[in-house]
PDB file with one MODEL, atoms N, CA, C and O in Angstrom:
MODEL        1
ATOM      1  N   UNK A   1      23.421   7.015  -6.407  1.00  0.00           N
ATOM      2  CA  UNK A   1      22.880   6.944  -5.053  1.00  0.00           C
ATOM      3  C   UNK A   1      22.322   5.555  -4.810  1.00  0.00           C
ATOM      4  O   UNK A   1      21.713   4.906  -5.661  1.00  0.00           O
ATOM      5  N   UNK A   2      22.594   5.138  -3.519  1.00  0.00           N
ATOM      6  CA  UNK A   2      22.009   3.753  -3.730  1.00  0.00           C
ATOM      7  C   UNK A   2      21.121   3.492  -2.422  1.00  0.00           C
ATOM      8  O   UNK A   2      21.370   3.949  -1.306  1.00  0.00           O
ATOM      9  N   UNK A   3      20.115   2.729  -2.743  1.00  0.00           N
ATOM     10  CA  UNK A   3      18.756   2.725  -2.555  1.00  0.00           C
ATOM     11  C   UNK A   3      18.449   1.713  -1.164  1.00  0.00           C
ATOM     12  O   UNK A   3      18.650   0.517  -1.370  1.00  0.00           O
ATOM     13  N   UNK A   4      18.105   1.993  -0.144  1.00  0.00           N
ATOM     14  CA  UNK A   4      17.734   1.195   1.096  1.00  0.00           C
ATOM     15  C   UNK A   4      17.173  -0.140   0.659  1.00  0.00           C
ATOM     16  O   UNK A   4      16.149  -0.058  -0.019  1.00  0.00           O
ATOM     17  N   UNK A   5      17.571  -1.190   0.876  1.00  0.00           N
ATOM     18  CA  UNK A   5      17.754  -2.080   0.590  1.00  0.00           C
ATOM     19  C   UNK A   5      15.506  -2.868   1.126  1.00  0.00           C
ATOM     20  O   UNK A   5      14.685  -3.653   0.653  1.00  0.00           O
ATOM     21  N   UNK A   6      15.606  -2.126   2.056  1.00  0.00           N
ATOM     22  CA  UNK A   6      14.438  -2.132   2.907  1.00  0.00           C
ATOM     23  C   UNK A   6      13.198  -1.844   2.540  1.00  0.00           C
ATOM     24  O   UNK A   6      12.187  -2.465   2.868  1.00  0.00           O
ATOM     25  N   UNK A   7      13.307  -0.380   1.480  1.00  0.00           N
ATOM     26  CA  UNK A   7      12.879  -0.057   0.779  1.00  0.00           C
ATOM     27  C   UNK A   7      11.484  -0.566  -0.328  1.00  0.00           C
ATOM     28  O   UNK A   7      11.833  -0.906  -1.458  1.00  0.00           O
ATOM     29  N   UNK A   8      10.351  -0.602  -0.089  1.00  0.00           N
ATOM     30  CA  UNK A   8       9.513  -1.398  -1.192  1.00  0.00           C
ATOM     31  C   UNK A   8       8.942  -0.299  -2.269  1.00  0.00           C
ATOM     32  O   UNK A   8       8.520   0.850  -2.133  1.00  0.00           O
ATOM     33  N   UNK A   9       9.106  -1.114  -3.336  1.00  0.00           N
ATOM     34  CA  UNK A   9       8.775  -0.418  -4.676  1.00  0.00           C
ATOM     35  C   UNK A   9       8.028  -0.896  -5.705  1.00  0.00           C
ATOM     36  O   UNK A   9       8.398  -1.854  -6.382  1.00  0.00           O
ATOM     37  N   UNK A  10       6.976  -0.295  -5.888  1.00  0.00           N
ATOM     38  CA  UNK A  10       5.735  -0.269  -6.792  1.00  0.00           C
ATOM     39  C   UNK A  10       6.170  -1.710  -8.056  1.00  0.00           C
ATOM     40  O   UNK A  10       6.908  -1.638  -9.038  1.00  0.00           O
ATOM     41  N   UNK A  11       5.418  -2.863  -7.555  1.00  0.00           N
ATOM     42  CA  UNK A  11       5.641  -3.627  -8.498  1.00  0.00           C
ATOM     43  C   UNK A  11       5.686  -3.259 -10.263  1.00  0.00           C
ATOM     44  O   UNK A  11       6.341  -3.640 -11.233  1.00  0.00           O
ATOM     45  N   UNK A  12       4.379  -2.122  -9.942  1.00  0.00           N
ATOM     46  CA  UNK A  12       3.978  -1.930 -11.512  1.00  0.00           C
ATOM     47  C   UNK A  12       4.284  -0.458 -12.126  1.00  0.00           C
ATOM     48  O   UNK A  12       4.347  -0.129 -13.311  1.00  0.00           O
ATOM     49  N   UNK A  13       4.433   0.222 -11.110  1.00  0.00           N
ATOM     50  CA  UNK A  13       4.828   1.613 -12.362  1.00  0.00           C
ATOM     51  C   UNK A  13       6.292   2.191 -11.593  1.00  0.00           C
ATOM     52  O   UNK A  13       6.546   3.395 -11.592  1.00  0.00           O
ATOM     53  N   UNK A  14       6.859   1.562 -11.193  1.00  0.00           N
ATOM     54  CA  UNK A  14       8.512   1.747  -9.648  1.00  0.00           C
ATOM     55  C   UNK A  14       8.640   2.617  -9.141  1.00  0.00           C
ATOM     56  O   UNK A  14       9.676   3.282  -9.157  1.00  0.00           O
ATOM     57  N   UNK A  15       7.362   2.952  -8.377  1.00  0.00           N
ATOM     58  CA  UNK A  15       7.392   4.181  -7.452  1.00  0.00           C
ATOM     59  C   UNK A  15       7.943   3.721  -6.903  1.00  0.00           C
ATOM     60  O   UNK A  15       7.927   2.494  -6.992  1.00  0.00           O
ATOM     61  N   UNK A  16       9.060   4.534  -5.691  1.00  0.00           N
ATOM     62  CA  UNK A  16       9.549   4.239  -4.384  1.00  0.00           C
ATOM     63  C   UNK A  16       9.679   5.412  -3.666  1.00  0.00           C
ATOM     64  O   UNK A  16       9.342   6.336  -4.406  1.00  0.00           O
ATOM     65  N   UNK A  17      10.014   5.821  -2.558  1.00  0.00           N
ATOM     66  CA  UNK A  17       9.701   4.652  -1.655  1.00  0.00           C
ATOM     67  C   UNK A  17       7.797   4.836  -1.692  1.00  0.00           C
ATOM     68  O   UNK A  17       6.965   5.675  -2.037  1.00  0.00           O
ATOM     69  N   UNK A  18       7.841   3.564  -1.140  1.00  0.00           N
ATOM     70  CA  UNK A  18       6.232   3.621  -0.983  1.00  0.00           C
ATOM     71  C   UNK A  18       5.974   3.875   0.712  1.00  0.00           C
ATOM     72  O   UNK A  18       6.841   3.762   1.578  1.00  0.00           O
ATOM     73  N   UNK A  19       4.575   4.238   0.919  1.00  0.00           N
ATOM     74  CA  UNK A  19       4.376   4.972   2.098  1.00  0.00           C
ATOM     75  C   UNK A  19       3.650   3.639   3.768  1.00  0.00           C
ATOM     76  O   UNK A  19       2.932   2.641   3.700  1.00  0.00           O
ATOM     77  N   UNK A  20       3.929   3.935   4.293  1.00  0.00           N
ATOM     78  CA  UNK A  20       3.241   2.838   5.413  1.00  0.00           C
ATOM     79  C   UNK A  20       2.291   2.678   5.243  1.00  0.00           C
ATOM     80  O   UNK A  20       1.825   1.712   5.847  1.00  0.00           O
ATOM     81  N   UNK A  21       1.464   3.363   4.456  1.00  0.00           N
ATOM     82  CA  UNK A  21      -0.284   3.036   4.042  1.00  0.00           C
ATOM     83  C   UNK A  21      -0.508   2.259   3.116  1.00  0.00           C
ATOM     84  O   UNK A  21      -1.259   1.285   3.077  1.00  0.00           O
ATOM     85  N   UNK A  22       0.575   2.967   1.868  1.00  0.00           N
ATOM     86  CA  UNK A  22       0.619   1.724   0.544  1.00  0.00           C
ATOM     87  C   UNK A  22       1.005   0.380   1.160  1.00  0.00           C
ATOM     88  O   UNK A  22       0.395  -0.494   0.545  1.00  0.00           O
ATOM     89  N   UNK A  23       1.548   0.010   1.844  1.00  0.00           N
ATOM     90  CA  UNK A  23       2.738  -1.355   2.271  1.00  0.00           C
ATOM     91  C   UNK A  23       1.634  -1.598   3.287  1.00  0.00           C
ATOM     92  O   UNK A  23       1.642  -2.696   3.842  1.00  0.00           O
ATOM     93  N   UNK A  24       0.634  -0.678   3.623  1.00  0.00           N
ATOM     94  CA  UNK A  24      -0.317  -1.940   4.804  1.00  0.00           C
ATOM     95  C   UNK A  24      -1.416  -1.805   4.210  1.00  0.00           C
ATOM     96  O   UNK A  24      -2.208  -2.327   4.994  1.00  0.00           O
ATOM     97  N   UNK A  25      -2.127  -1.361   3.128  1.00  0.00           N
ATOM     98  CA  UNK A  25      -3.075  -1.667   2.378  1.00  0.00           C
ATOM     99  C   UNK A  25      -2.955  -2.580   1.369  1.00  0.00           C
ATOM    100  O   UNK A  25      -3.986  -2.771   0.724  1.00  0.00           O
ATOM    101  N   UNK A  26      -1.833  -3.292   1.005  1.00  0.00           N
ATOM    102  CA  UNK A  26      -1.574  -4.180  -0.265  1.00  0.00           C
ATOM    103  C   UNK A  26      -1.546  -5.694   0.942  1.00  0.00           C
ATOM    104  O   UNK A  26      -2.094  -6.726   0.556  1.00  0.00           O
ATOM    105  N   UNK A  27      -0.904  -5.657   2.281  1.00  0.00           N
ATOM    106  CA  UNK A  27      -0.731  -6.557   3.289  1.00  0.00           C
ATOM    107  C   UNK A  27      -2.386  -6.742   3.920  1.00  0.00           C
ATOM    108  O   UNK A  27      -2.630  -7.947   3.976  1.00  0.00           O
ATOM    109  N   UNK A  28      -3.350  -6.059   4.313  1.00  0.00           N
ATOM    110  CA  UNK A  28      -4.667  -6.019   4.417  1.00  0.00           C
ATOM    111  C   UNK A  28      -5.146  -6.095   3.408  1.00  0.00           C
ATOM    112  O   UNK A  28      -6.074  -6.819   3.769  1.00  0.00           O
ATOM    113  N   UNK A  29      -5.441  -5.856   1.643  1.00  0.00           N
ATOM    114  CA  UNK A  29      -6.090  -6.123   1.198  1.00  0.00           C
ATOM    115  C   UNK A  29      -5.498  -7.256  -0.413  1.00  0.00           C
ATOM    116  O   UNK A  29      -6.120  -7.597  -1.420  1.00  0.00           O
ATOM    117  N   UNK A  30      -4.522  -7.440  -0.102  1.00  0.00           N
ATOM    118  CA  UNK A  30      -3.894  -8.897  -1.554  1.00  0.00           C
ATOM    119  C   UNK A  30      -3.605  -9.934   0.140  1.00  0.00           C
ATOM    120  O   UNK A  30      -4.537 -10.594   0.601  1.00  0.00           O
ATOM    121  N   UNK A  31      -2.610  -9.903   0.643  1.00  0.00           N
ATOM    122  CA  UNK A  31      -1.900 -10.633   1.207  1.00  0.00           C
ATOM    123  C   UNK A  31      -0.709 -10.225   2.178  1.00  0.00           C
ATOM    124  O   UNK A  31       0.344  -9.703   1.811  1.00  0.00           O
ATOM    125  N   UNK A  32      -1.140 -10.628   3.778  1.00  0.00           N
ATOM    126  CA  UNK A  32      -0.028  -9.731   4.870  1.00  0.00           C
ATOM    127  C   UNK A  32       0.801 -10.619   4.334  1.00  0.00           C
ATOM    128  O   UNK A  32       1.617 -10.419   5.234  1.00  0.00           O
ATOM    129  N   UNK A  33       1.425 -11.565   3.562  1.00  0.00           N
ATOM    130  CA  UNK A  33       2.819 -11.879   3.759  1.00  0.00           C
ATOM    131  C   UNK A  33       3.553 -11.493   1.819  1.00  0.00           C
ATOM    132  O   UNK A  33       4.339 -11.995   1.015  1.00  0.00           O
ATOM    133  N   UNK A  34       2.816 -10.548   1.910  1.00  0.00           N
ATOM    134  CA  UNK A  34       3.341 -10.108   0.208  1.00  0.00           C
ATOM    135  C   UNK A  34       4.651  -9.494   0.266  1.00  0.00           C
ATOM    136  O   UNK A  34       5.197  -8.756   1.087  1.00  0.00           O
ATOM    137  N   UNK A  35       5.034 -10.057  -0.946  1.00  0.00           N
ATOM    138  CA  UNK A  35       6.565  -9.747  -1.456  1.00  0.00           C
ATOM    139  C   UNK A  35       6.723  -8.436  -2.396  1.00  0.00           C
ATOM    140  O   UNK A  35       7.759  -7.774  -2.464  1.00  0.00           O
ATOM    141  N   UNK A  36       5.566  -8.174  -3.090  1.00  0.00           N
ATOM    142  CA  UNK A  36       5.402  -7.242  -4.148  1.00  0.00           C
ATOM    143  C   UNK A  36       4.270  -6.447  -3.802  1.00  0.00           C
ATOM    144  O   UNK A  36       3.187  -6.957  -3.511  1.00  0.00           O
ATOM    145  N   UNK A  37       4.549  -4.793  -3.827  1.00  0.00           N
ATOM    146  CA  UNK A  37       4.092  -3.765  -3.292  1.00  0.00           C
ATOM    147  C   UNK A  37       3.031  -2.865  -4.778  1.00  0.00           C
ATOM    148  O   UNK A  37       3.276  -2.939  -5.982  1.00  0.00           O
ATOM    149  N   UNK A  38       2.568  -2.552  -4.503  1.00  0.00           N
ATOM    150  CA  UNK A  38       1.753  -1.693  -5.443  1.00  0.00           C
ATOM    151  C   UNK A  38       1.589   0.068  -4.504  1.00  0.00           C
ATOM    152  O   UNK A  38       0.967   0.209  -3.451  1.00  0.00           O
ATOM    153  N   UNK A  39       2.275   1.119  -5.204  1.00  0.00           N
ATOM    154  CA  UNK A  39       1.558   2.172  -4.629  1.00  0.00           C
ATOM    155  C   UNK A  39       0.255   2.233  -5.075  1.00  0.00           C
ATOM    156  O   UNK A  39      -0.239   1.420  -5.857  1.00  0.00           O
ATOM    157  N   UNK A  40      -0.612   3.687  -4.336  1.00  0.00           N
ATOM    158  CA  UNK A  40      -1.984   3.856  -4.459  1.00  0.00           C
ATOM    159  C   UNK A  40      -2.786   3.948  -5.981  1.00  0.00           C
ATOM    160  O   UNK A  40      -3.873   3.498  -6.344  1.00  0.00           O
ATOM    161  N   UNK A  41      -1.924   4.601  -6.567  1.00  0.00           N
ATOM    162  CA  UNK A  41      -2.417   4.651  -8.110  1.00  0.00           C
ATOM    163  C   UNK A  41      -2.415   3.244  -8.396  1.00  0.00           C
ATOM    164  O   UNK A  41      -3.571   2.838  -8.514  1.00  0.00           O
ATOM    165  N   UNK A  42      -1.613   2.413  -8.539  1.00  0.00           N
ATOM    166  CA  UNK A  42      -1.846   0.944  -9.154  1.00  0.00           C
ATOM    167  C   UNK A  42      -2.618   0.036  -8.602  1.00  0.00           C
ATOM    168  O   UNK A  42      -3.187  -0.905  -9.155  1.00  0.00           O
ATOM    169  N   UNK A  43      -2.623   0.547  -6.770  1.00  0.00           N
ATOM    170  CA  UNK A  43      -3.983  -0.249  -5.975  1.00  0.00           C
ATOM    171  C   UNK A  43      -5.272   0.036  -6.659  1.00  0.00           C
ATOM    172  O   UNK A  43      -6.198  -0.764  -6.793  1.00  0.00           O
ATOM    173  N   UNK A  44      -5.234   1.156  -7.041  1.00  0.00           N
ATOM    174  CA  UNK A  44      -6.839   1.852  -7.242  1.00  0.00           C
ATOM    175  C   UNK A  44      -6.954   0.795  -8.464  1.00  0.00           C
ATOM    176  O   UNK A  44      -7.536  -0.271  -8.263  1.00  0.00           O
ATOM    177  N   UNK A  45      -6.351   1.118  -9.843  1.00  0.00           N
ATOM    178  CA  UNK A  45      -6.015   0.541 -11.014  1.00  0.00           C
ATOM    179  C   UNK A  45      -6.264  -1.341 -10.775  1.00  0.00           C
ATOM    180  O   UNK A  45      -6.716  -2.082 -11.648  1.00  0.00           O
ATOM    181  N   UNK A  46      -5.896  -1.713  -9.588  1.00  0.00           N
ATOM    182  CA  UNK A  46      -5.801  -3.158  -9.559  1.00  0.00           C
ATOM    183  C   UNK A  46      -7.370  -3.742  -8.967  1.00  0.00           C
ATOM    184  O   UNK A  46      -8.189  -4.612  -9.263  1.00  0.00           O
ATOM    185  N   UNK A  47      -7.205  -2.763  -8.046  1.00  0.00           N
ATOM    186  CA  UNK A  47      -8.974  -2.698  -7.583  1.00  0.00           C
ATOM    187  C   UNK A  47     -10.426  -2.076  -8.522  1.00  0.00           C
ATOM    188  O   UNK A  47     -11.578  -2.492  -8.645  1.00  0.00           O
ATOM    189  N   UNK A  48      -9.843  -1.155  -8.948  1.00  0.00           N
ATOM    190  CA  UNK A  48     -10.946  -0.567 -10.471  1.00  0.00           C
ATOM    191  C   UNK A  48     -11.322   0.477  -9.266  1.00  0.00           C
ATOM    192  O   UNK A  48     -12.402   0.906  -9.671  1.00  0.00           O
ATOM    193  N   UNK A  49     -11.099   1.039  -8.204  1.00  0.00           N
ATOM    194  CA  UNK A  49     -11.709   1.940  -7.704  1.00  0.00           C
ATOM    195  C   UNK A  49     -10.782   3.076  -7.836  1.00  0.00           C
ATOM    196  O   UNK A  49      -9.695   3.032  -8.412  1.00  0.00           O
ATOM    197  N   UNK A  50     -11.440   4.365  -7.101  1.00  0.00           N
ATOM    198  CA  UNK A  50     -10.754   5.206  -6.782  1.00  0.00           C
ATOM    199  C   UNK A  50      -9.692   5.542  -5.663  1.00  0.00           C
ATOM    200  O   UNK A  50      -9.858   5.137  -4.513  1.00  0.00           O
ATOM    201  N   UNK A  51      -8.570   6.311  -6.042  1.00  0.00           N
ATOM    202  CA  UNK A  51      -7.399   6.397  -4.908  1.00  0.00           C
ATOM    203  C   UNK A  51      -8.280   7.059  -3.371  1.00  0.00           C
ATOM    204  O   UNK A  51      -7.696   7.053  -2.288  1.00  0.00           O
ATOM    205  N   UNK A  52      -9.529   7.522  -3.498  1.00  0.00           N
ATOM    206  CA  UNK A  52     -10.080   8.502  -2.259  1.00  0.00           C
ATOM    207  C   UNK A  52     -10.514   7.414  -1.432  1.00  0.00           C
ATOM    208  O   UNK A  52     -10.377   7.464  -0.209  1.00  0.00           O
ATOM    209  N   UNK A  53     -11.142   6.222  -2.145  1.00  0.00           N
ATOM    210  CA  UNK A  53     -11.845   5.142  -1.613  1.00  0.00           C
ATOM    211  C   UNK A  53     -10.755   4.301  -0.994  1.00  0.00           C
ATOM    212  O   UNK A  53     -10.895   3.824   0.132  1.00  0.00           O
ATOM    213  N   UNK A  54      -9.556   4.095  -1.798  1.00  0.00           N
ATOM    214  CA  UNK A  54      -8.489   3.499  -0.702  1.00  0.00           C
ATOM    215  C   UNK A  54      -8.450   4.492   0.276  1.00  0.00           C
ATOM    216  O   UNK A  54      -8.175   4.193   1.439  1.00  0.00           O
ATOM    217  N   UNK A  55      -8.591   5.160   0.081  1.00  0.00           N
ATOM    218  CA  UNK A  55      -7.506   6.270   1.348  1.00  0.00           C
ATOM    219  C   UNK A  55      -8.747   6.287   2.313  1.00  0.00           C
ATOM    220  O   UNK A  55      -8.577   6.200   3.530  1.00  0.00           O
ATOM    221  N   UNK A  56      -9.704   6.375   1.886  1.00  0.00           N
ATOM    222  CA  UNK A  56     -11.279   5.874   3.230  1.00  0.00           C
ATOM    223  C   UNK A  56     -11.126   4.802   3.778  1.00  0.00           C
ATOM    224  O   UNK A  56     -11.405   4.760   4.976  1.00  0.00           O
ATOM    225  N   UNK A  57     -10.590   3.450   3.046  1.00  0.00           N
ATOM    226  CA  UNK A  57     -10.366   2.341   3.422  1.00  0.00           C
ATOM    227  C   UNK A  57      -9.363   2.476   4.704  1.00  0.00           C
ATOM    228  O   UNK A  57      -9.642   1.927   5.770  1.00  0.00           O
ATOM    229  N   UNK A  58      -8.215   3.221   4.529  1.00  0.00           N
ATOM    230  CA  UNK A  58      -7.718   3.148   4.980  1.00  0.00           C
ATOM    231  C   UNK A  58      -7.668   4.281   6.510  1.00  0.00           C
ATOM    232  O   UNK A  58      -6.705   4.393   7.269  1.00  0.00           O
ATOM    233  N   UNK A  59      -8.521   4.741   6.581  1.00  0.00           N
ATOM    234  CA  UNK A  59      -9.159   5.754   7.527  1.00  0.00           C
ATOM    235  C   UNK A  59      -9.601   4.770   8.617  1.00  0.00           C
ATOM    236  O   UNK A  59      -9.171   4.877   9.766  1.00  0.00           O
ATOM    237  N   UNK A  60     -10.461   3.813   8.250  1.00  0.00           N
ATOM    238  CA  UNK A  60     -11.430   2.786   8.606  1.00  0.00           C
ATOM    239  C   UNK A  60     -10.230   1.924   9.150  1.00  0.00           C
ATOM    240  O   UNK A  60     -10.378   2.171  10.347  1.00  0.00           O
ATOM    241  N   UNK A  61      -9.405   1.285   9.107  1.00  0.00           N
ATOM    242  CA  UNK A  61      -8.969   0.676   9.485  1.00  0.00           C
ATOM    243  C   UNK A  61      -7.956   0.966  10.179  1.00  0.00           C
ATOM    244  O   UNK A  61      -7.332  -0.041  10.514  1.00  0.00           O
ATOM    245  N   UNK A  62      -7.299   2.436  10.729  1.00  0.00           N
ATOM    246  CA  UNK A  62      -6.660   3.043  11.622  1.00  0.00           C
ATOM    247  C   UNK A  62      -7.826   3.370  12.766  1.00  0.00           C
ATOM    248  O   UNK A  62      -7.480   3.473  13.943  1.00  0.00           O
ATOM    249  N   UNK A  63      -9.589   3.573  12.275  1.00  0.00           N
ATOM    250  CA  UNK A  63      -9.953   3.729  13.756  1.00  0.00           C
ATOM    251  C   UNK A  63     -10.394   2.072  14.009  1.00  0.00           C
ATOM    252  O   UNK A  63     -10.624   1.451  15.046  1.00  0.00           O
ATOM    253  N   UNK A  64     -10.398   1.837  13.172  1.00  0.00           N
ATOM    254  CA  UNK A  64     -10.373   0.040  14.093  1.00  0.00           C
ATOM    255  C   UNK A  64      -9.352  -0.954  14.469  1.00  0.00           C
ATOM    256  O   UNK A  64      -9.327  -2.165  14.690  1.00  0.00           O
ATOM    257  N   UNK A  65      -8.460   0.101  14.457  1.00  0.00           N
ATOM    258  CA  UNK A  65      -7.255  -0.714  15.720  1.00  0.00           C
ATOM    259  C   UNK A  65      -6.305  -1.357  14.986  1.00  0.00           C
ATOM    260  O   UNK A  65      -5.294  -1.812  15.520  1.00  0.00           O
ATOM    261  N   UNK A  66      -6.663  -1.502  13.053  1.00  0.00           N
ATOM    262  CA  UNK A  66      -5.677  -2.637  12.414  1.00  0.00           C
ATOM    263  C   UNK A  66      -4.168  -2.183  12.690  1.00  0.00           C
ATOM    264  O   UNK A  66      -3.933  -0.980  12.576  1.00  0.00           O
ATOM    265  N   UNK A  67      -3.214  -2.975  13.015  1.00  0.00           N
ATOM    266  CA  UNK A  67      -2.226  -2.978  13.864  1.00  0.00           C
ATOM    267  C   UNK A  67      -1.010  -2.780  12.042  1.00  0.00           C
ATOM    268  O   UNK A  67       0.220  -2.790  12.098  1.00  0.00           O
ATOM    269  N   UNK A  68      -1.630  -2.664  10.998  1.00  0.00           N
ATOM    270  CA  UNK A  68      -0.862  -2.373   9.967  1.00  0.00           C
ATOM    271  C   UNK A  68      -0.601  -1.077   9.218  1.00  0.00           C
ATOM    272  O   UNK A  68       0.155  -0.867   8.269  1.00  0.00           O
ATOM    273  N   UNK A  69      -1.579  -0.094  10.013  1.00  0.00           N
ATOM    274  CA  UNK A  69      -1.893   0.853  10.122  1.00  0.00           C
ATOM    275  C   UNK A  69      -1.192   1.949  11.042  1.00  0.00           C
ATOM    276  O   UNK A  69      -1.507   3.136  10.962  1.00  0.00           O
ATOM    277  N   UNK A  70      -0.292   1.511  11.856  1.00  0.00           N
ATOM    278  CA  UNK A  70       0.154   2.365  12.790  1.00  0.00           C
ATOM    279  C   UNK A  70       1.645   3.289  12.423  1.00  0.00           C
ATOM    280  O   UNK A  70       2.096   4.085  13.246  1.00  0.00           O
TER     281      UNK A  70
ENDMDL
END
C-alpha cells in the first residue's frame, strides 16, 4: 500500500498519519516552518510533560483564535 506522499510521520517512533493537532502543536511550539513532525507521545517525551497538558495546550489555543488549530 503506498502512503500519501503529504502525509507527516513521527520523526521519532513513525507514527503516521499524524493528526492536525500533532502537525500544529510541533509548528506552534518547535517551529511553524518544521520539516519533522513528532506525534503526542514524543511531544510530551520531548517536552518532559504530560500528553493531557499538550492536549490543554492545545484547547487554549483553538479558543484563542491560533489559525493552526483549525
Amino acid at each position: 500500500m503506498m502512503r500519501n506522499t503529504d502525509e507527516k510521520i513521527c520523526c521519532s517512533c513513525g507514527k503516521h498519519p499524524l493528526t492536525k493537532d500533532e502537525i500544529g502543536l510541533v509548528k506552534k511550539l518547535i517551529d511553524r516552518k518544521a520539516k519533522q513532525f513528532y506525534c503526542l507521545h514524543c511531544l510530551a517525551d520531548y517536552f518532559e510533560v504530560t500528553e493531557d497538558e499538550l492536549l490543554a495546550k492545545v484547547e487554549e489555543f483553538k479558543e484563542e483564535g491560533c489559525t493552526l488549530f483549525r
